[in-house]
matplotlib code that plots the C-alpha trace (Angstrom):
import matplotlib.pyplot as plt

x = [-11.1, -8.4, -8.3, -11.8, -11.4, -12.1, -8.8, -7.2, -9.7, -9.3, -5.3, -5.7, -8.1, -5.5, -2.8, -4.7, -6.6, -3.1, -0.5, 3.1, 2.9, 1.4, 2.3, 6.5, 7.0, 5.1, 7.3, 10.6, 9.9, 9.4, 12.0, 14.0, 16.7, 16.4, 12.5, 9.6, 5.6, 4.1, 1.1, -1.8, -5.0, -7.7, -5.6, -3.8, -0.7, 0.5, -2.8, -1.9, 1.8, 0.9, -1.8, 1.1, 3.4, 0.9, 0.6, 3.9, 4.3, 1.6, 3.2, 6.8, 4.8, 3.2, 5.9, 7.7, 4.2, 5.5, 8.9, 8.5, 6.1, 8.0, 11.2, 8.8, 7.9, 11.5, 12.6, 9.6, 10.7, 14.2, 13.6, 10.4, 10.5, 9.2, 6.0, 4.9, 6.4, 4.6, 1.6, 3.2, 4.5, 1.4, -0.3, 2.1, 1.6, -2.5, -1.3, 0.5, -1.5, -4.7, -2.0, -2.1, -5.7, -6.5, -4.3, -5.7, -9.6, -8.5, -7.3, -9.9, -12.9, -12.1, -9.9, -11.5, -14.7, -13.9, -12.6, -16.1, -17.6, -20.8, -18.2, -15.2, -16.9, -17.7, -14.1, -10.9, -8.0, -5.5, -6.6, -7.6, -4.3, -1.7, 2.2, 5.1, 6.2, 10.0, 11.5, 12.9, 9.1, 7.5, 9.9, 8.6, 5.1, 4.1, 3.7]
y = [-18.3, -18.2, -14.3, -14.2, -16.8, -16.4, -16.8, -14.6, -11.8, -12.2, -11.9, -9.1, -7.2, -8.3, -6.3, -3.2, -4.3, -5.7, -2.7, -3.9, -6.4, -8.5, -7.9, -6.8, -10.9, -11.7, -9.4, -10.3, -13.9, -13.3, -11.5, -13.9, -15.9, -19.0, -18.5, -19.9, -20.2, -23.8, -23.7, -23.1, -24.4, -21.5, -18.7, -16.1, -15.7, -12.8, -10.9, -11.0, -10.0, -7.5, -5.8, -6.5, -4.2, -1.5, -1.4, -0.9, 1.8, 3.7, 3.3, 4.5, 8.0, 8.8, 8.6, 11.3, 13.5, 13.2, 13.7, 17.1, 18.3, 18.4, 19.5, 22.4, 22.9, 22.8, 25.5, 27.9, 27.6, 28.8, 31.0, 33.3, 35.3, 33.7, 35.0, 33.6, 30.6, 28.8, 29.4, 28.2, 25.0, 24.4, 24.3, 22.1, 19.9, 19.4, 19.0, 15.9, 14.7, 15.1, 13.7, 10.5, 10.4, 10.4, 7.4, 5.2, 6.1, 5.8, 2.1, 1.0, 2.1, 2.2, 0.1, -2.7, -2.4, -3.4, -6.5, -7.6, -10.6, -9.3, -6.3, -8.4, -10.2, -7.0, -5.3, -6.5, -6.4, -6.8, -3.5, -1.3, -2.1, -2.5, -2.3, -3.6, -6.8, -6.8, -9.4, -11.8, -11.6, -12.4, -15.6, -16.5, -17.2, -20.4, -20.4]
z = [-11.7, -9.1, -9.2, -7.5, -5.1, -1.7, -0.2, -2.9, -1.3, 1.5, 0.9, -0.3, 1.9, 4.5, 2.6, 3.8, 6.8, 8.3, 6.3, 6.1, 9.0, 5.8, 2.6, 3.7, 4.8, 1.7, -0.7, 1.2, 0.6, -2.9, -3.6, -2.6, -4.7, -3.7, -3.3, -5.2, -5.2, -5.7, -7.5, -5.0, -5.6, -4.4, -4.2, -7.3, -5.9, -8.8, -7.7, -4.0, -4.7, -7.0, -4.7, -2.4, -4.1, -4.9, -1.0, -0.7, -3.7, -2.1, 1.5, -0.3, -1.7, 1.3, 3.7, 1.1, 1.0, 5.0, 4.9, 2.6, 4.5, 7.8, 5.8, 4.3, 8.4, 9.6, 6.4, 7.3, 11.0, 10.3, 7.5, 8.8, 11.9, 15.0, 15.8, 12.2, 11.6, 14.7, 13.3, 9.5, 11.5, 12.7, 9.3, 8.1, 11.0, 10.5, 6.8, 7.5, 10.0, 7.5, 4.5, 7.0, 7.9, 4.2, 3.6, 6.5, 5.5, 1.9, 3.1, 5.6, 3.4, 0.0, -1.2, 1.8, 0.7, -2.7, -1.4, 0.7, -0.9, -2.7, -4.5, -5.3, -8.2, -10.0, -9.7, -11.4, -8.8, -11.3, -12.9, -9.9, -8.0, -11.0, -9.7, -12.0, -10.0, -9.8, -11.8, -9.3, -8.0, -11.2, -11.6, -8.1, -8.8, -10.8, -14.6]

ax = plt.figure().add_subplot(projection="3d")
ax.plot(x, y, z, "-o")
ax.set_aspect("equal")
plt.show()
């Protein structure tokens, strides 16, 4: 079964090891119009592009988890008086800084581990990282 090959693992392990230096070229490429996938002989191109685009879902809602918090940091620093809202700033600092540490370890233990080779045959990728391929992506891929 393609989906549990070893190159298909290791794709995807490399879609968190690596972050968007990976799985952005592979999405772009994808997405493109002219673009296509010839069928590859080892390796489940859908499972890769879809663990590909949970990657990048997940990068999209953490980056807002950041961007409210520091809009939350920048409204307590104008509304509260001064004395106060360095200490409220700095809570919302070590919140997004432990809102980005929670991501990485989530990435570098959690979901890695599932891809090492005596755990990948008891796990379902499709399932555990499911993200609605775009359209142009899914006519990509081979039949």
């Amino acid at each position: 079964m393609l989906s549990q090959s070893q190159t298909t693992r290791l794709f995807c392990a490399s879609t968190f090891l690596l972050g968007a230096r990976f799985w952005r070229p592979i999405l772009q490429y994808l997405e493109g119009e002219n673009h296509g996938v010839s069928p590859e002989t080892g390796v489940d191109m859908e499972v890769v592009a879809q663990v590909c685009e949970y990657a990048r879902a997940r990068e999209k809602r953490f980056e807002n988890y950041l961007f409210i918090s520091g809009l939350a940091a920048l409204l307590v620093w104008l509304a509260i008086p001064l004395a106060i809202s360095g200490v409220a700033v700095a809570l919302l600092i070590v919140a997004a800084t432990a809102i980005y540490f929670l991501k990485t370890y989530q990435e570098r233990r959690t979901f890695v581990s599932r891809f090492r080779k005596n755990e990948f045959a008891r796990f379902n990728p499709e399932k555990e990282f499911h993200a609605k391929l775009k359209p142009a992506v899914k006519s990509a891929l081979p039949a």
